[in-house]
N, C-alpha and C positions, 0 to 999 in steps of 0.2 A: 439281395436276391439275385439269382441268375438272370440274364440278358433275354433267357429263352421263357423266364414265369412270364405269363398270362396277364398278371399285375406288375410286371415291368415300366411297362411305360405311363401306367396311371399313377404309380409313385413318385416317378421321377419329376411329373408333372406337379403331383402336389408339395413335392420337399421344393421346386422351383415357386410356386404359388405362395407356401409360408414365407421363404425366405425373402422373396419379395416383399412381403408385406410385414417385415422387418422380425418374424422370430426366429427365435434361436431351435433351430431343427437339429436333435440326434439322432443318426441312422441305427438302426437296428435290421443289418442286413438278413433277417432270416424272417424265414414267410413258412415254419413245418405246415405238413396236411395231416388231416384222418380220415378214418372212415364215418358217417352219420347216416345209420337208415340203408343203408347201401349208395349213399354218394360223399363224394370226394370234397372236402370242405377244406378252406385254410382254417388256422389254430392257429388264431393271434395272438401272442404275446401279450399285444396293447389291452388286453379288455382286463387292466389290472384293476385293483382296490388300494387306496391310500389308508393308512390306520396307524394309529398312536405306533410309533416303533419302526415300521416296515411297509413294507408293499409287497402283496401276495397279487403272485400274475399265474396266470395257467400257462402248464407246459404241454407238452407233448409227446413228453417219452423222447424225443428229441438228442440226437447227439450235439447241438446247437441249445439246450435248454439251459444249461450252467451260466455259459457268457451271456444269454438273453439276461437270464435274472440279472448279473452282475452291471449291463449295460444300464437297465431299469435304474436300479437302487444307484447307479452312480448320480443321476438324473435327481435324486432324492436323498442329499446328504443326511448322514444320523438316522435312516432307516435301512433297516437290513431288508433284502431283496428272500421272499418265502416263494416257495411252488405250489400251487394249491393241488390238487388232487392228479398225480400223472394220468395225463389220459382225459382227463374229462373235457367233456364238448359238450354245449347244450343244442341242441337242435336249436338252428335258427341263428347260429353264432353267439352264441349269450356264453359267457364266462364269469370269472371272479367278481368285477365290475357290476354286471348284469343281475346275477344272483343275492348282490347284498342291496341291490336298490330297492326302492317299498315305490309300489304302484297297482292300479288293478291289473287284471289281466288272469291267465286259465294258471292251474296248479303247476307247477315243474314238474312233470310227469317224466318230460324228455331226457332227465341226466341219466346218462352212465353210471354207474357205481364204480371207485376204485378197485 
């Protein structure tokens, strides 16, 4: 991500923190945003889902969304790299990840629809 994002240096901070603590950190230099509710939110990549085959990560509509996936799935040999719904955000940063977890908590009312 650029020198000038907002999460610049609390990145930087934490790829220096893992790798300290001896993991193997791969950059995924892109941080797209949307719109939620009328505010400005990142759309992270990371909030993927692991599954027999592949790994579906949310995109962004993103000119950056192709090499994201491609980055991911490299990270996960013998799974192909899926996009789950362009565009979707869940209020509160919830994505692919978030969506297939089981826990209580209020109904998804929040997604987007493609």
């Amino acid at each position: 991500m650029p020198e000038e994002n907002p999460n610049f240096e609390h990145c930087q901070e934490n790829r220096r923190r893992l790798r300290d603590a001896g993991v193997e950190v791969t950059e995924l230099p892109f941080l797209p945003y949307d719109e939620v509710a009328g505010e400005t939110v990142a759309a992270s990549y990371l909030n993927f889902y692991i599954c027999n085959g592949g790994v579906v990560a949310p995109v962004a509509g993103a000119d950056t969304d192709d090499e994201a996936l491609e980055i991911i799935a490299r990270c996960y040999p013998g799974r192909r790299g899926r996009a789950s719904c362009p565009g979707l955000v869940i209020a509160y940063g919830g994505a692919a990840h978030c969506i297939t977890s089981t826990g209580p908590g209020e109904p998804w009312l929040n997604v987007r629809s493609c």
